[in-house]
N, C-alpha and C positions, 0 to 999 in steps of 0.2 A: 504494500500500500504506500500511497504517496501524501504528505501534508501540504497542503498549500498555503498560502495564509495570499488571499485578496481583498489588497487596499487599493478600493474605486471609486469613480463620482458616480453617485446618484442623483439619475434626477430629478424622482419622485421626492429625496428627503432634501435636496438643496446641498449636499457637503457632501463629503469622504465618508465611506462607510466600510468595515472591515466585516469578510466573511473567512471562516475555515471550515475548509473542502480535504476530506479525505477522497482519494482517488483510488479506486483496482488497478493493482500493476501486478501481474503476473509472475511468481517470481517462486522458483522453487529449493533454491540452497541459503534462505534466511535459515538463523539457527533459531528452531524452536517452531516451526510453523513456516504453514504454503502460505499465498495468498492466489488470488484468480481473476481474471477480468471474464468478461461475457461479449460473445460477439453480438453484432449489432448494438444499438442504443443501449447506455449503462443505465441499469436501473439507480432510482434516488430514493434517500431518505432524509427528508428534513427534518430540522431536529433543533427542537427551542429551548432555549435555557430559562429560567426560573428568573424570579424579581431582584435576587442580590448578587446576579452572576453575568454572564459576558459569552463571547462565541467562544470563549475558550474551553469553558467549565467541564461539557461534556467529558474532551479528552482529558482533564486533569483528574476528575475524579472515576470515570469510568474505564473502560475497557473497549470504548465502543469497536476503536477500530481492529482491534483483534477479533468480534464480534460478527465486522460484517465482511473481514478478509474474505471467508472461505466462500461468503454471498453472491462477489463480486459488484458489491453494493458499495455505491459512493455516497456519503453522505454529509451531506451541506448545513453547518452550524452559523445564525447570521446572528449579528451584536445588535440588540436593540432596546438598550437601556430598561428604564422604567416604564414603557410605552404602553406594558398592557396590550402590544402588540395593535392597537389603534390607528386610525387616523386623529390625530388628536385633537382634540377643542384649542390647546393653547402648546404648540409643538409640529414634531413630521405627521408624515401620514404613515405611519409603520404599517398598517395595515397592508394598503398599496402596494409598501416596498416590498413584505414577504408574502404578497399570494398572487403579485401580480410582477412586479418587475425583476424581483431577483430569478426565479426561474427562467426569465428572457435572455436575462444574462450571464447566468450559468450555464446552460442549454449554449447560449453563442463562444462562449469562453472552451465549455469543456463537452460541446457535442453529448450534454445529455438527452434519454431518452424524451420525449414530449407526450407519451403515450400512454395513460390514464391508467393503465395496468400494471406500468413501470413508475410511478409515482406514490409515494408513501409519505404523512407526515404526523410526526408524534412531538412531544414536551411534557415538560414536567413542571406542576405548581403553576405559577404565570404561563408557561408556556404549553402547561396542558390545557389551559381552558384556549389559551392562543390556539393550538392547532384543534382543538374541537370548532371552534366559531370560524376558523378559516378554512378549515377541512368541508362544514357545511353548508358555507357559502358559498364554497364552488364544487359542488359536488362531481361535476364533469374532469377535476382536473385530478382526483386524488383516489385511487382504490381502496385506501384501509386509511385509519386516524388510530395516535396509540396514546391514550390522556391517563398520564400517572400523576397521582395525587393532587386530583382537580378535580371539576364538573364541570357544569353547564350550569347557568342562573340566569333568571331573566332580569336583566338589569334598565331594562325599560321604566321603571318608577323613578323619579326622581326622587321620592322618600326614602327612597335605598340609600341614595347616594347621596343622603344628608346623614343616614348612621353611623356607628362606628366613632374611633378616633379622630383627634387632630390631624393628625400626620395622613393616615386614610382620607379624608375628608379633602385635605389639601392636594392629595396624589388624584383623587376620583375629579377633581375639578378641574386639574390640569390636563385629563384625560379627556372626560367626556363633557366637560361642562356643564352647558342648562338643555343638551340637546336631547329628544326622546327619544330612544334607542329602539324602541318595539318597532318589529318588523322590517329591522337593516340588519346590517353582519354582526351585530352586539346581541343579535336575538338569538343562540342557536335552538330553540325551542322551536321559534317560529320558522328556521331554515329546517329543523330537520323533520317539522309536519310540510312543508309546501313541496322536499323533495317527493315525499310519498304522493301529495295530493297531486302535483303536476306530471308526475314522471318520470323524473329527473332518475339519471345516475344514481346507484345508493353505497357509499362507501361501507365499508364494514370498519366496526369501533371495537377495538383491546381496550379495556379500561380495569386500573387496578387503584387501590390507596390503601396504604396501612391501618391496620384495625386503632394503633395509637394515634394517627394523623388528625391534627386539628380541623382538617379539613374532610371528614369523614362524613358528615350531616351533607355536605354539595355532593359529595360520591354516591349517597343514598340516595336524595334527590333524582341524580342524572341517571344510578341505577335502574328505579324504580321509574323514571318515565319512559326509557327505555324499554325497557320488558314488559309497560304495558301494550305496546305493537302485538297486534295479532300475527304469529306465526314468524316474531323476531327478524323483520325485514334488513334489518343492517347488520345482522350476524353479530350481535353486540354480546360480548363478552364479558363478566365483572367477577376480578380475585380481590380479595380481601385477605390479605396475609398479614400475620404479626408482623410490627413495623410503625413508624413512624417517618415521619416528613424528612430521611435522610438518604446520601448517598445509598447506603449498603442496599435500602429498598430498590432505589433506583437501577443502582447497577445490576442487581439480579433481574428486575422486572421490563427492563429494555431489553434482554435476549427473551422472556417471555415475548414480548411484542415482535420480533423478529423470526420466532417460530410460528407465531399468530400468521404472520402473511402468506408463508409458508414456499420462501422463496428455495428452490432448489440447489444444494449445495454446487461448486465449482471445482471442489478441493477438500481436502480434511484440512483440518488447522493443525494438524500433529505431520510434523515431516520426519 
C-alpha cells in the first residue's frame, strides 16, 4: 500500500485543504504481509474522522491500512475540522466538499472507480452521523454506509438546537444557525423514507456502538427506526458490543464493517 498525503485548493471551501489516500500497490516480499491492487477501477472507502480529530487519526490509531491491503481497497481520509461535516451557517460548505467535490477529484487524481458498487462510506462519532446523512442523500453514489458510535437524529427543530451546553450551543450555531433543517441532507430520517418512497438506490447500513457509549440512546433511536422497515430494505445491521466511545471499539469494529461489504479478498495479508 501507498500513503499519500494531498495538499489542494478547493473550491467549494475557498483555501487549501489536506486529504490522506491510502493507495493498493501490489507488492508481495513486504515482510509480514501481501498487499493487492484490483484490475479495473479501485474500489473506495471513505472514511471520516470524529469531532477532536483530523484526516490523520484513522491511520494513527487504527490498522486500517493493513485492513484493506488484502481488499485492494483505497481509502480516502478528508480533514474537516468541526464542521459536522455541513455546509455551514457561519463557515465552508463541508458538506459539498465531501459528497460532492472531493470524489471529483480523487476519481481525476487517482482514476478511482465512479461506480456505485465500488463506493463505500463509513465514520465514527461526528463522522458516523456524517457519513449516515451523506451516504443518504445521495443514495445513487454509495453501496453500503458503516456509522460507529452514532445515529441519525432529526435535527430539524430549532428547540434542539437551543439545548445542551454553552460550548454545544455555540458549535450548533456556527453550524446550522437559524436554518430548518427538515427535509434537506441534515434530515437523514426524511432521506432514508423518500429513498424507499421514490425508488431510489438503497444502500445497505453496518451500524455498531458500545453498550458503554454515551451515545447509545441515538444508536437505539437509529436502530429501532430502522428495523421498523418491512422486510429490512437497507440490509441494516446493529452490534452492540461491550465498549465505549474508544479507539479499541473502533478499530475492531471497522474490519466488522469491511466484512459487512463483503468485498473479495486479493491476497492473504500473511506472506
Amino acid at each position: 500500500m501507498a500513503l499519500v498525503k494531498v495538499d489542494y485548493f478547493s473550491r467549494v471551501l475557498g483555501m487549501d485543504v489536506t486529504c490522506d489516500v491510502i493507495l493498493p500497490q501490489k507488492a508481495s516480499r513486504l515482510i509480514g504481509m501481501e498487499t493487492a491492487e484490483r484490475s479495473g477501477g479501485t474500489p473506495v472507502l471513505w472514511l471520516l474522522h470524529g469531532a477532536s480529530d483530523d484526516e490523520t487519526i484513522w491511520q494513527r490509531r487504527t490498522s486500517i491500512e493493513r485492513y484493506a491491503a488484502p481488499l485492494g481497497l483505497a481509502v480516502v481520509m478528508p480533514g474537516v475540522q468541526l464542521s459536522s461535516y455541513a455546509d455551514m451557517a457561519h463557515g465552508g460548505k463541508y458538506y459539498t466538499f465531501v459528497s460532492k467535490e472531493l470524489p471529483e477529484v480523487m476519481r481525476e487524481f487517482f482514476g478511482f472507480s465512479d461506480k456505485r458498487e465500488d463506493n463505500f462510506i463509513a465514520g465514527l462519532s461526528m463522522g458516523g452521523f456524517g457519513c449516515m446523512k451523506i451516504g443518504l442523500a445521495n443514495p445513487e453514489k454509495y453501496a453500503a454506509i458503516g456509522c460507529l458510535s452514532a445515529g441519525i437524529s432529526h435535527v430539524g427543530n430549532r428547540a434542539r438546537r437551543r439545548g445542551g451546553d454553552a460550548r454545544w450551543k455555540k458549535r450548533s450555531e456556527a453550524v446550522y444557525g437559524d436554518r430548518d433543517l427538515r427535509g434537506t441532507e441534515e434530515d437523514p430520517v426524511f432521506q432514508a423514507k423518500a429513498i424507499l418512497a421514490e425508488g431510489k438506490p438503497v444502500p445497505r447500513i453496518y451500524h455498531s456502538c458500545g453498550s458503554e457509549d454515551f451515545l447509545t440512546q441515538s444508536a437505539h433511536f437509529t436502530r429501532d427506526f430502522f428495523l421498523s422497515f418491512e422486510g429490512n430494505p437497507f440490509d441494516y445491521v446493529y452490534e452492540e458490543d461491550p465498549g465505549a466511545h474508544t479507539w479499541e471499539y473502533w478499530d475492531e469494529h471497522i474490519q466488522h464493517f469491511l466484512r459487512y461489504i463483503g468485498l473479495e479478498k486479493q491476497a492473504d495479508i500473511r506472506n
